[in-house]
Backbone bond lengths (Angstrom), bond angles and torsions (degrees), N, CA, C in turn:
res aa  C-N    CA-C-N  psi(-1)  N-CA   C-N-CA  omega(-1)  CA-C   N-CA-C  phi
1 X - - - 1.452 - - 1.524 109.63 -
2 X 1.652 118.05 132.17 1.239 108.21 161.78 1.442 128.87 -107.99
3 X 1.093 121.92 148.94 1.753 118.93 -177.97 1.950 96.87 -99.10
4 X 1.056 90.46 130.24 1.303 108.30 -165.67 2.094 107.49 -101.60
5 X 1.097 126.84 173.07 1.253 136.73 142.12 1.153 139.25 -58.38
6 X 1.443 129.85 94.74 1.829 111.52 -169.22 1.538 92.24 -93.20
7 X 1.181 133.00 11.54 1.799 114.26 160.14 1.469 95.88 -162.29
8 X 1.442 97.54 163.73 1.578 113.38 176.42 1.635 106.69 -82.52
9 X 1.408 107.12 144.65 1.405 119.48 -142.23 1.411 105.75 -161.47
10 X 1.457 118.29 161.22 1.263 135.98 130.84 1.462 142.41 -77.13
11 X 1.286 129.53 94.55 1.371 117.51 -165.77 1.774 114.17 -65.31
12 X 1.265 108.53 124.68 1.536 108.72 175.90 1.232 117.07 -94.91
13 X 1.329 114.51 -36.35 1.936 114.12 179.64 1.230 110.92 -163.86
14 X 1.496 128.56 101.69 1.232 128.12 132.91 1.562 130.14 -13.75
15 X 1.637 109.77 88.34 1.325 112.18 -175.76 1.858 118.44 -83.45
16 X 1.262 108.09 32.47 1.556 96.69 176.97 2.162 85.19 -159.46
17 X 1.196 100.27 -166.21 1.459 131.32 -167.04 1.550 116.51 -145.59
18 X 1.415 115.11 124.57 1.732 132.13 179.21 1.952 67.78 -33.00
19 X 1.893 95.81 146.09 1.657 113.42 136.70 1.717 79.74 95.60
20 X 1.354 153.74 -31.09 1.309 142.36 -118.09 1.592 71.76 -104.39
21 X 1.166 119.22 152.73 1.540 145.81 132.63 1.496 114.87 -57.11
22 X 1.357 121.50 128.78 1.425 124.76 162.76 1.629 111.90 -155.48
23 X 1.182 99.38 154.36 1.568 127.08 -173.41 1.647 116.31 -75.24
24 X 1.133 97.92 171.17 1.452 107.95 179.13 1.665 103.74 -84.60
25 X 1.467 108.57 128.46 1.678 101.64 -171.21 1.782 112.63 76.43
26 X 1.021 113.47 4.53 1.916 97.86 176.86 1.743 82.94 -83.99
27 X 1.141 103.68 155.23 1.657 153.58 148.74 1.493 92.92 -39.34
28 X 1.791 130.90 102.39 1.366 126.95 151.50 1.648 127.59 -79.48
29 X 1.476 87.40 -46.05 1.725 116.27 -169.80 1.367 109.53 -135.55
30 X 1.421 83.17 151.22 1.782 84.49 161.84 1.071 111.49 -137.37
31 X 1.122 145.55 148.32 1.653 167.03 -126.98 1.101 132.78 -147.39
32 X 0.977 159.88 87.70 1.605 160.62 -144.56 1.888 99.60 -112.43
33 X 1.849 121.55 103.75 1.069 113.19 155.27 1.315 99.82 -134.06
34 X 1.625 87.35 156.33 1.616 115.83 -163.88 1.626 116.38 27.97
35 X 1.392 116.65 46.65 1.260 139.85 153.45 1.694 113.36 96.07
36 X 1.729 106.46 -3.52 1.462 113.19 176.59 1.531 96.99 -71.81
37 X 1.481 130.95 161.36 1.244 129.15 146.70 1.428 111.74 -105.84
38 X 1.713 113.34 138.77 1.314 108.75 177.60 0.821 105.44 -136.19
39 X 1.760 134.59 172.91 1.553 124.40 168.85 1.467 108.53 -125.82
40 X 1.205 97.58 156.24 1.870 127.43 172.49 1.682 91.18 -76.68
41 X 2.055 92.93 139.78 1.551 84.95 166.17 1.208 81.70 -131.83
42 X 1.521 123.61 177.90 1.038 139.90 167.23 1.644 135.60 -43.57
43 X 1.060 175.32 19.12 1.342 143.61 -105.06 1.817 122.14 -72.51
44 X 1.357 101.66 9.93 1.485 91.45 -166.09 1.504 105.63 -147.70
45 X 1.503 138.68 179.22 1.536 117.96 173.76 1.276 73.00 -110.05
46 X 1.327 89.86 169.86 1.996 117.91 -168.80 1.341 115.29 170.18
47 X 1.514 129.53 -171.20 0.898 141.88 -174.68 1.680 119.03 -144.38
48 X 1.510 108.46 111.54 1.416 98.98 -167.52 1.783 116.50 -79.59
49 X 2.056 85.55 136.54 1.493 97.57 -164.00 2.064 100.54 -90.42
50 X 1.394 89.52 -29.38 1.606 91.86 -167.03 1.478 107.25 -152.95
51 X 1.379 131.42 147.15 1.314 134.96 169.43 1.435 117.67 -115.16
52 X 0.776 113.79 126.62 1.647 118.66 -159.37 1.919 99.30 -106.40
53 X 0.910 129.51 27.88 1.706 122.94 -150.36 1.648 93.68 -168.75
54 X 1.374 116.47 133.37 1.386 129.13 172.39 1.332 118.06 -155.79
55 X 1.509 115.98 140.80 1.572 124.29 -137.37 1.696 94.48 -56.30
56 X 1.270 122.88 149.75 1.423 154.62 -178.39 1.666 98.42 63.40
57 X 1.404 145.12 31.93 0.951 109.33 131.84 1.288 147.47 -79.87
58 X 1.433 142.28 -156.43 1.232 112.71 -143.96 2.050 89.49 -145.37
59 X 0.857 104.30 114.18 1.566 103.94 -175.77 1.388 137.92 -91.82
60 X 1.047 131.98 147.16 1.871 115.09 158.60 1.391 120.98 -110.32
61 X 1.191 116.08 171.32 1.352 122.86 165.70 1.268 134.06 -26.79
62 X 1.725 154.70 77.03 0.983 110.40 -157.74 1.616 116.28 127.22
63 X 1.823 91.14 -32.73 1.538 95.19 -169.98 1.643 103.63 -93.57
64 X 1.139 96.47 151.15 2.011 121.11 171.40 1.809 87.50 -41.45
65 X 1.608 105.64 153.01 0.934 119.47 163.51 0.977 104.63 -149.17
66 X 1.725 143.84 -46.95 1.352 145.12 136.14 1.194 145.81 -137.48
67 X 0.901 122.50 147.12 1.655 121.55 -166.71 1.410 102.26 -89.43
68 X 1.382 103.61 148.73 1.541 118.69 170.86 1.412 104.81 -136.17
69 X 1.551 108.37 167.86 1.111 98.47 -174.86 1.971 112.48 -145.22
């Protein structure tokens, strides 16, 4: 499963670690657009295989942020 981007953004902090266990609805990321900060939650429980996103890059709509598996 991937958790995706629902807006183009700034990533501010990677809230988990490759290998971490997480829930349906935990807090992954958080995102800074047009100066609100918001966060990505999960939609599913899983286990993260890979993070594709590291603090100040710069995102769109749409894009991978991490895979679980």
């Amino acid at each position: 499963m991937e958790i995706k981007s629902n807006m183009a953004g700034t990533i501010l902090e990677v809230l988990v670690t490759e290998g971490e266990s997480v829930e349906m609805e935990q807090d992954v990321i958080c995102i800074e657009s047009m100066k609100m900060q918001m966060f990505i939650a999960s939609e599913d429980d899983g286990k993260v295989v890979e993070i594709k996103v590291t603090a100040g890059d710069f995102v769109n709509e749409g894009d991978v942020l991490i895979v679980l598996e």
